[in-house]
N, C-alpha and C positions, 0 to 999 in steps of 0.2 A: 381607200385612196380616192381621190377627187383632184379634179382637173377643171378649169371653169375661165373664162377668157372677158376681158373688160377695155372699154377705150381708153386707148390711154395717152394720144393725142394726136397732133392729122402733118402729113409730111408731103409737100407737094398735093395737097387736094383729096390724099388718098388715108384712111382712116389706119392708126400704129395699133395694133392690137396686144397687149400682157396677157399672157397665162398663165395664173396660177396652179401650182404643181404643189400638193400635199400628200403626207402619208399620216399612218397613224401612230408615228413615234415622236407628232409634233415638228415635225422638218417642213418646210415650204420652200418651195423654190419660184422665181415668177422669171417669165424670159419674154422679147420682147420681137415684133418681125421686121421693127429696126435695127440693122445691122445683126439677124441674130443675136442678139445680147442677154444673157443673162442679166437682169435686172438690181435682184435680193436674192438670199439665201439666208433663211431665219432659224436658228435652232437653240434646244435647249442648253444650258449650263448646269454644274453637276449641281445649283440650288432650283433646277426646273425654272428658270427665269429666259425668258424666250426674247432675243437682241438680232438684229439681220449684223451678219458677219463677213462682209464684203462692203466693199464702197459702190455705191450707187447712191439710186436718186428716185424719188416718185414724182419725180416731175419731168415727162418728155422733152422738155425744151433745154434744160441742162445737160442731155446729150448734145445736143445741136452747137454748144460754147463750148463743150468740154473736147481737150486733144489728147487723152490720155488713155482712148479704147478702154474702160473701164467695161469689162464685161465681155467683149466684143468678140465678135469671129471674124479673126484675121488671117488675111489671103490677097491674091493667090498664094504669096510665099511672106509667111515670118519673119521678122530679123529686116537686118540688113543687107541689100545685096552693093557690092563694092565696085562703088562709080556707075549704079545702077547698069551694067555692063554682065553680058555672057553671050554664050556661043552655045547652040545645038547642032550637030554632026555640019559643022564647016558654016551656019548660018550665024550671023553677028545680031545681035540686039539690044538696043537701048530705051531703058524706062528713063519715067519723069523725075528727078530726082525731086524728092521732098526731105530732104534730112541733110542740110549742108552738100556735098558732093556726091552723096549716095541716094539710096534709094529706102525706106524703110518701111515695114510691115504693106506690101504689095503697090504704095505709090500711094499717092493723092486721091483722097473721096474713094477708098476701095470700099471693101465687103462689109466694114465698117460703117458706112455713109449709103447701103443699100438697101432696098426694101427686098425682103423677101418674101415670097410663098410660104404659107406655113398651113399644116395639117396635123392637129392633134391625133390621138392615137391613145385607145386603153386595149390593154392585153392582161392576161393574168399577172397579178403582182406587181404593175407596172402603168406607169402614164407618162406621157409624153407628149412632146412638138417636137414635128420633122420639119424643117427646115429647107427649101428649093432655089434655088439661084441659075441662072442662067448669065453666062461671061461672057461677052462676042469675043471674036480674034479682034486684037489690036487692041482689048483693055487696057490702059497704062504701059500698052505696049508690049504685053505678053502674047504668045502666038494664040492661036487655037479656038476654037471656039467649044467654053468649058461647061459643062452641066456639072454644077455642086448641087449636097444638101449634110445637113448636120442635125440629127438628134439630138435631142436636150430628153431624160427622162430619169424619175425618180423610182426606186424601188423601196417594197418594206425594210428592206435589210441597209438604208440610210445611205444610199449609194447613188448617187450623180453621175450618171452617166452620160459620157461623149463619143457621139458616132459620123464619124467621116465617110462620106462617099465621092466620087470624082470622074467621071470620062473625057477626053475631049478627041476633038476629030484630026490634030497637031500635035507633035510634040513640043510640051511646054513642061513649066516649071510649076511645081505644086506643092507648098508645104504650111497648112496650117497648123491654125494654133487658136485658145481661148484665151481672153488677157482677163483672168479675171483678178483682183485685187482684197485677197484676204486680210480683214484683223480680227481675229478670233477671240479682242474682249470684249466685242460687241458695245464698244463706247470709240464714237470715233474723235472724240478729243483726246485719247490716248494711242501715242506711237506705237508701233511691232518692235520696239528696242528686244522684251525680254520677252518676246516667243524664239522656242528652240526649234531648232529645224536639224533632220534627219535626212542624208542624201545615199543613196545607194550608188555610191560615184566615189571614185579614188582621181578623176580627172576632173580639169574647167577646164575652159575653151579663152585662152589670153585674148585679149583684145587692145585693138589700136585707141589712141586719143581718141577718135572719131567714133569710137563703138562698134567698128567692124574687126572681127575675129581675124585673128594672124595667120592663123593655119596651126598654131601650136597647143599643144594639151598640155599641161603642165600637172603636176602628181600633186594633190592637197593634202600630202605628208606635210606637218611643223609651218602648216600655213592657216589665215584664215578662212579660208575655203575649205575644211578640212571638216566636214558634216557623214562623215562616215559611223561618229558617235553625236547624239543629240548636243546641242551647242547652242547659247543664246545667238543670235541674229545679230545684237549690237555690237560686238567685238567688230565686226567687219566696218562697222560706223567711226569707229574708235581706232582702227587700226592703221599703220604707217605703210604697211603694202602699198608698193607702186601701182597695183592693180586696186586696189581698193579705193585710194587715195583719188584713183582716176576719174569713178564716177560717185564721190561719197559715200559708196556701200556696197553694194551688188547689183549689177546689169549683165550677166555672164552666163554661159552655156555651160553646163556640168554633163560630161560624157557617164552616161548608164553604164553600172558594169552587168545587169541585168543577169546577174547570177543568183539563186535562193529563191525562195517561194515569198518572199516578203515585198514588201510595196515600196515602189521607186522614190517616192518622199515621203515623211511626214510631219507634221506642222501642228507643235501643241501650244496652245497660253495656260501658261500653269494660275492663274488665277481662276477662273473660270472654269479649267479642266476641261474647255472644246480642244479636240482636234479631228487634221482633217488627215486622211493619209490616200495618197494620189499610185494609179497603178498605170502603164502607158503600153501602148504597144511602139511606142515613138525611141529612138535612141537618145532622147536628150531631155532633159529640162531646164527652161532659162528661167534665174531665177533674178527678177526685179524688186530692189528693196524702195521702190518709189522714192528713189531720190530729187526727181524735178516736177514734183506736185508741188502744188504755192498755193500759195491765197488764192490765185489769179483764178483758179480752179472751184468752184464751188460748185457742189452738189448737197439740195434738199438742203439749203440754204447756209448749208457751212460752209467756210475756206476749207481749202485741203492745205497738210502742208506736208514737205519730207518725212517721207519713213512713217507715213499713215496707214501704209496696207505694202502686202508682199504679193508676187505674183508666183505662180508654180508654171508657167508656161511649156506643157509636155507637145514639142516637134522634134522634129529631125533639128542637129546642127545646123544652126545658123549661117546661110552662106554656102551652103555644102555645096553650090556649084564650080567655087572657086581653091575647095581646098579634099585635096585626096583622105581620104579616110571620115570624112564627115556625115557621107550615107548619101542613098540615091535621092534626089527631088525629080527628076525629069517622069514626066508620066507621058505614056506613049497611047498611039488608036490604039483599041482592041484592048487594053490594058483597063480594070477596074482597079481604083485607087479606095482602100478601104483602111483607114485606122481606128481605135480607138482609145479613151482614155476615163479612167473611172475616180472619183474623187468620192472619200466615203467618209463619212460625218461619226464622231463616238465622244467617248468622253475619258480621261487620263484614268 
């Protein structure tokens, strides 16, 4: 396994570093100390034909135009929060909203838009970047003053692994998340129409016009959200659902029933024969069928357009400060905040 670190271009004055992350089944992985970001993810096809299977870019400055966190470690909190608006034990708080009337994925220029500390790392079987952030109180208006970090690390056994850590000196709101952007045919002039996708979830999480969650879980019995058996992806494109219809495909929270030994998503292109299949210690995964990628979008010199890449986004429920049953976000002093999430690379 091998790990090796290159310029890869300058942000404010101060030099963006990539890491390349190999194993010896042919897998690369590169991530970046701009916004955290995983970069590429390169793997074989069952004719050993080796394509990066995520939407990114080799070129740093297409981060800088692009608004679609491609890659990205997003925080403080995932999602949307509603009217960027909550309350910890009697205290009232309002973020910046950036998304129409609310607030989304942590507010304007978050973890996203930040440079981080980064520290490679080899241990047996494993290489990696750990990842360091420092949050003042008053971030976009979060309390606290937060010490994050996130491992990025590859092992032989083709496993992507994501490691969350968290303290702060405040009770604040803490829920991230990776946005990263799968298409598993490794051509990105071809849509995810017919990848099928696997959910260990009998529930989604309905959502308002606006893309803030109702507070309702509705049952993916005789509906298109119904991935409790493997299912192509485009039905939900195609489909009359009011919920579907709402954002042309999928932008929705799927409640984990996190029962069985088996993995919380998976995600195969049957041409190809990649798939990825996603393990979480999170209760949720949002799944984004990149419905508001355009032209306008370009990375590594191509337009993006709808339904170019899907996300598996493993947090907690979206919003969960606003609605009973959605799981804890608030992290407290004295409290270690620790998740993880493992995405593992194979072949049908």
């Amino acid at each position: 396994m091998e790990i090796y670190k290159t310029e890869f271009g300058s942000f404010h004055n101060q030099t963006i570093w990539q890491y390349t992350l190999t194993n010896d089944n042919g897998l690369k992985l590169k991530v970046m100390n701009y916004g955290a970001t995983l970069t590429s993810i390169e793997t074989p096809d069952k004719q050993e034909k080796t394509a990066r299977i995520v939407i990114g870019s080799g070129r740093f400055n297409d981060y800088l135009e692009e608004d679609a966190y491609f890659g990205a470690t997003i925080g403080r909190v995932a999602g949307r929060i509603t009217a960027g608006k909550f309350s910890i034990d009697g205290t009232n708080y309002q973020l910046p909203l950036n998304d129409g009337k609310n607030t989304n994925h942590g507010g304007p220029d978050s973890f996203e838009r930040l440079l981080w500390d980064s520290h490679p790392f080899r241990i047996p079987d494993q290489v990696g970047v750990r990842f360091d952030l420092f949050s003042p109180d008053g971030s976009n208006g979060f309390p606290g003053n937060l010490n994050v970090s996130v491992s990025y690390s590859l092992n032989q056994k083709n496993e992507w692994r994501l490691h969350y850590e968290a303290t702060t000196d405040k009770p604040t709101l803490f829920n991230p998340t990776n946005h990263v952007y799968f298409n598993l045919s490794g051509d990105l002039d071809q849509k995810v129409d017919h990848h099928l996708l696997t959910l260990n979830s009998h529930r989604f999480g309905e959502i308002n016009k606006d893309g803030t969650p109702t507070g309702r879980l509705i049952d993916v019995a005789d509906t298109p959200f119904d991935f409790t058996q493997s299912a192509v992806v485009k039905r939900g494109f195609e489909s009359d659902h009011p919920q579907n219809k709402l954002v042309n495909g999928y932008d929705h929270p799927f409640f984990l029933d996190k029962h069985g030994d088996g993995p919380d998503a998976v995600l195969k292109e049957p041409v190809s024969g990649r798939q990825v299949s996603m393990t979480t210690t999170n209760n949720a995964v949002v799944v984004y069928s990149g419905n508001g990628l355009s032209e306008k979008i370009v990375m590594d010199g191509k337009p993006t357009k709808p339904h170019l890449g899907i996300t598996l986004e493993a947090q907690m429920m979206p919003d969960a400060i606003h609605h009973e049953g959605f799981g804890n976000i608030i992290l407290r002093p004295g409290v270690k905040y620790e998740a993880d999430t493992i995405y593992q690379f194979g072949l049908i």
